[in-house]
N, CA and C of each residue as an Amber inpcrd file, in Angstrom:
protein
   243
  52.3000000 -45.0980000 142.5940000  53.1340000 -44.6100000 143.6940000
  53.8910000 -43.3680000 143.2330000  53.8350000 -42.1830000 144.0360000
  54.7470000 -41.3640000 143.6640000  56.1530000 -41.4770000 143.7690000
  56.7800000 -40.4300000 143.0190000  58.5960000 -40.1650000 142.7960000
  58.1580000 -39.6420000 144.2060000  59.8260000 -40.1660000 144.6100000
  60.1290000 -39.1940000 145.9570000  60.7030000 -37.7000000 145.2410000
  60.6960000 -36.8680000 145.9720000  60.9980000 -35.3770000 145.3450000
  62.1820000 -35.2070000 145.7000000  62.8990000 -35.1230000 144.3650000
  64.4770000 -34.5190000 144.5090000  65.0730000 -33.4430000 145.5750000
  66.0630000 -33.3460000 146.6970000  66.3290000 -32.8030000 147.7390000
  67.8380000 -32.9720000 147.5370000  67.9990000 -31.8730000 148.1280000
  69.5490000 -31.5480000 148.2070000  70.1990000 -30.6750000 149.0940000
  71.0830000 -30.4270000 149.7290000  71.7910000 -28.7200000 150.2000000
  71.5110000 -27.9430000 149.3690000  70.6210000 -27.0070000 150.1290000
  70.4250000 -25.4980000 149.7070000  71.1170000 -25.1050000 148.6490000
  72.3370000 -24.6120000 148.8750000  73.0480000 -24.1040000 147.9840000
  73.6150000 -25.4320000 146.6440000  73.1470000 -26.2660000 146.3600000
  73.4330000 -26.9700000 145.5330000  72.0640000 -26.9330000 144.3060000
  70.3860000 -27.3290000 145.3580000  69.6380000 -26.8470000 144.5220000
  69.6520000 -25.1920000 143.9500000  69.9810000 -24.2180000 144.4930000
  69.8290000 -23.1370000 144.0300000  70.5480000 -22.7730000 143.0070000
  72.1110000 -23.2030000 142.8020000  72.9820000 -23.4930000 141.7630000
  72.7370000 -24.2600000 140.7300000  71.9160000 -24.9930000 141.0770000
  71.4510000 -25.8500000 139.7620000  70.3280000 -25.1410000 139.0860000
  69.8640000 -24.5150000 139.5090000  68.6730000 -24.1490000 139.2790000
  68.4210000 -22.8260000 137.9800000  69.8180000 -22.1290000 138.7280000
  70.8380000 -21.0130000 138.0860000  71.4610000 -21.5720000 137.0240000
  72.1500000 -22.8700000 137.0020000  73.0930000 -22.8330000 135.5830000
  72.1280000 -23.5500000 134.9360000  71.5460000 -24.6200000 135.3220000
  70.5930000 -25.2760000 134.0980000  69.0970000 -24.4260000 133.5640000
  68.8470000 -24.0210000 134.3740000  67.3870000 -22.9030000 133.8040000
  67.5660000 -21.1930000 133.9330000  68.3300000 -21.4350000 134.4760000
  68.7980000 -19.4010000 134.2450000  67.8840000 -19.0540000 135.6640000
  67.0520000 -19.8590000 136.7820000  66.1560000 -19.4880000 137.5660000
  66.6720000 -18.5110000 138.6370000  66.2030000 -17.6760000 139.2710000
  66.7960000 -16.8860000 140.5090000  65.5620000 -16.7870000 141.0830000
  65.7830000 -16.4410000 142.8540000  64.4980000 -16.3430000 143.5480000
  63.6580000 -15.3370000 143.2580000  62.5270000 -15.1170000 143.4020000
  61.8700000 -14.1320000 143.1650000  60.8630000 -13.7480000 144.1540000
  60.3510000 -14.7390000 145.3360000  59.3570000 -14.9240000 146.2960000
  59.9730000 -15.8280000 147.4670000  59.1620000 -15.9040000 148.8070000
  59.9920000 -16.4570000 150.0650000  58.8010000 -16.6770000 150.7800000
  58.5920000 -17.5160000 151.8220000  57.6950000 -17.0260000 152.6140000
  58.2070000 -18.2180000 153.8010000  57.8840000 -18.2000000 155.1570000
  58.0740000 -18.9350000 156.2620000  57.1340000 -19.3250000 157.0060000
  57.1250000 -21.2010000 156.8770000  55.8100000 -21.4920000 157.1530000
  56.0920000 -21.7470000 158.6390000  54.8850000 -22.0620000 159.6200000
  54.8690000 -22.4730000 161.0940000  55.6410000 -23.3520000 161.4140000
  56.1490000 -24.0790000 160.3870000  56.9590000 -25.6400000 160.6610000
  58.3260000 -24.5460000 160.5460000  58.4690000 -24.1990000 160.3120000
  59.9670000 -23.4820000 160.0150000  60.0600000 -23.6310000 158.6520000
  59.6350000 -24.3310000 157.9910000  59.9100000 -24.6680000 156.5340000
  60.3580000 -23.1500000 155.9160000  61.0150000 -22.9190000 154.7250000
  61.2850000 -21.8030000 154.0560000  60.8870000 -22.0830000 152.2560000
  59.4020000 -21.8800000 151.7770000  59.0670000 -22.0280000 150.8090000
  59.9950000 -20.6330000 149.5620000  60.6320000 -21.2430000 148.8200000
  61.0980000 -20.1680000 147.8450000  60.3840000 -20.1360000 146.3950000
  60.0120000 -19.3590000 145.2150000  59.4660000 -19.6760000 144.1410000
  61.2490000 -19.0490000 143.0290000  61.3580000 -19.9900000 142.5020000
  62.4900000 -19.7010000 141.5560000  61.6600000 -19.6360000 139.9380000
  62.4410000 -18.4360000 139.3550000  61.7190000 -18.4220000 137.9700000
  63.0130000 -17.5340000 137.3380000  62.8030000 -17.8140000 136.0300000
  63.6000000 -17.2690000 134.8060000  62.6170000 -16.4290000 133.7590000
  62.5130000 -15.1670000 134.1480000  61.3830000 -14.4740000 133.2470000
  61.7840000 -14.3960000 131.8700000  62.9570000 -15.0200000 131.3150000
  63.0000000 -14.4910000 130.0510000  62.7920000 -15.7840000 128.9360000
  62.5600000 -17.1750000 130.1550000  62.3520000 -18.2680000 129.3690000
  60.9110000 -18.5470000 129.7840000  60.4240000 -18.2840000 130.8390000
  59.3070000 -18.4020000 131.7950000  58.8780000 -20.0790000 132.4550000
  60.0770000 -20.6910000 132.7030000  60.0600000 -21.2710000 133.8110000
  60.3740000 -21.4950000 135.1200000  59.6240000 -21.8760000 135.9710000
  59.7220000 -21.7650000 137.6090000  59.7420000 -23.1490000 138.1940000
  60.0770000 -23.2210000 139.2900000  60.4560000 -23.9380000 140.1860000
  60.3350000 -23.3580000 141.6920000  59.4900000 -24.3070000 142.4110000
  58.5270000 -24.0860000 144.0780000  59.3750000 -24.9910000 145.0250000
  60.0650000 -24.5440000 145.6090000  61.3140000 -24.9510000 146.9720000
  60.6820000 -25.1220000 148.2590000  60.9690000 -26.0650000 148.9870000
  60.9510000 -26.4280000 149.8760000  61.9590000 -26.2730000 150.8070000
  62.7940000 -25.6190000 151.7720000  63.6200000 -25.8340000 152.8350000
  63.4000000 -26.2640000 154.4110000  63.7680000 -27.2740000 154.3900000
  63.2950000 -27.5270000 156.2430000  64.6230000 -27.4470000 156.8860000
  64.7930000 -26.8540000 158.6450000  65.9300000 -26.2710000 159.2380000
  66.7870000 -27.0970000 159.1220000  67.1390000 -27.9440000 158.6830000
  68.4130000 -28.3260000 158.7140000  68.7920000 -28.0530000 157.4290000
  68.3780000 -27.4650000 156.2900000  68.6860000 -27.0520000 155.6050000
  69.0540000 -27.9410000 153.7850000  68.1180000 -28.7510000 153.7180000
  67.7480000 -29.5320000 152.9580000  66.5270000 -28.9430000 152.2490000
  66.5130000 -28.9540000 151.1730000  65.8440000 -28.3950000 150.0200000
  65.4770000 -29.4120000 149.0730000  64.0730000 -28.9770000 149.3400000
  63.2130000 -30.3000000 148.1620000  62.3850000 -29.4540000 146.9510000
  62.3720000 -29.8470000 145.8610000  61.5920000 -29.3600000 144.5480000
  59.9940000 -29.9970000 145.0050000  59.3000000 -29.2670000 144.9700000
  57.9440000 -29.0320000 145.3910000  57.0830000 -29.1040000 143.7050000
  57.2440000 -28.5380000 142.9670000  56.5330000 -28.3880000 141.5170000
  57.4470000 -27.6920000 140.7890000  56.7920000 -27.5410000 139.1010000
  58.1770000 -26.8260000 138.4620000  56.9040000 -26.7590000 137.2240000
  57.0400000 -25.7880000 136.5490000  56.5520000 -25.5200000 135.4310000
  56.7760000 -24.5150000 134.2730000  56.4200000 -23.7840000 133.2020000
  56.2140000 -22.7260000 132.3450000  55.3140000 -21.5390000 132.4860000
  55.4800000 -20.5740000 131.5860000  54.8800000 -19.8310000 131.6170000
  54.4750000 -18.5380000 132.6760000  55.6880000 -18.3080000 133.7390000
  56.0330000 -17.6010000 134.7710000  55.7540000 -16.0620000 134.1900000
  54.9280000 -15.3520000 135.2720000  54.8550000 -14.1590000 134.8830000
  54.6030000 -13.3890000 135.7980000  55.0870000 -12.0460000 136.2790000
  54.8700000 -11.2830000 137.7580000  53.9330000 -10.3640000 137.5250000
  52.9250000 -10.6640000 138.3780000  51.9860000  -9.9010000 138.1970000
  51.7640000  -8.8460000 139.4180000  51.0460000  -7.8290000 139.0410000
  50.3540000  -6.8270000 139.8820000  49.6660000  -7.2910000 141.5450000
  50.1320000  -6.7350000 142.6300000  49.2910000  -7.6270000 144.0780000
  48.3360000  -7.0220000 143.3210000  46.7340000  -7.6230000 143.8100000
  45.7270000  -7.0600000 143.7230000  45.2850000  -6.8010000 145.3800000
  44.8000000  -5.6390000 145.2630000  43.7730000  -5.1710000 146.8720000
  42.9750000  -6.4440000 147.6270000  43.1780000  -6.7130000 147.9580000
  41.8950000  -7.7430000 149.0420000  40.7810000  -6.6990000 149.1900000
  39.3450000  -6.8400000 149.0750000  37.9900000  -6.0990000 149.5490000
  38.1550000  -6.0840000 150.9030000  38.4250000  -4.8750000 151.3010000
  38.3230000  -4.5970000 152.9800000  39.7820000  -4.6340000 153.4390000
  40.5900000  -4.3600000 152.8000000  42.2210000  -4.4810000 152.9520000
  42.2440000  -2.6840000 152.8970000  43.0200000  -2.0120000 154.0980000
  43.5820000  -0.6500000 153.6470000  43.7970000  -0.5020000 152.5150000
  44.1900000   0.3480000 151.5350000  45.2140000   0.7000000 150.7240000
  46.7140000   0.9780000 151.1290000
């Protein structure tokens, strides 16, 4: 059986996230549900952490790992420049 995934007020996961791993946002995106996916990472330790927000404003840890690194977009084939 899985862990239920740790959730909290927004601003409580994001603070934690900050004093215990040094993490700050770095990525965002807004899914059809309203959800507000964030990616938190600390480039100088290189761990991250994948956020979950749904509108009422509850924030769930989605995954978390090492080795964080920002890379280059690459072109899509058939994408403008």
């Amino acid at each position: 059986m899985a862990e239920p995934r740790p959730c909290a007020p927004h601003d409580t996961i994001a603070g934690a996230l900050s004093d215990q791993y040094g993490e700050s946002a770095h990525a965002m995106g807004l899914a059809e549900d309203s959800t507000v996916m964030e990616l938190y990472a600390a480039p100088q330790t290189g761990t991250w952490t994948l956020t979950v927000t749904m509108p009422n404003g509850v924030t769930c840890l989605v995954a978390t790992g090492k080795n964080f690194e920002t890379i280059q977009p690459t072109q899509v084939k058939g994408d403008p420049a």
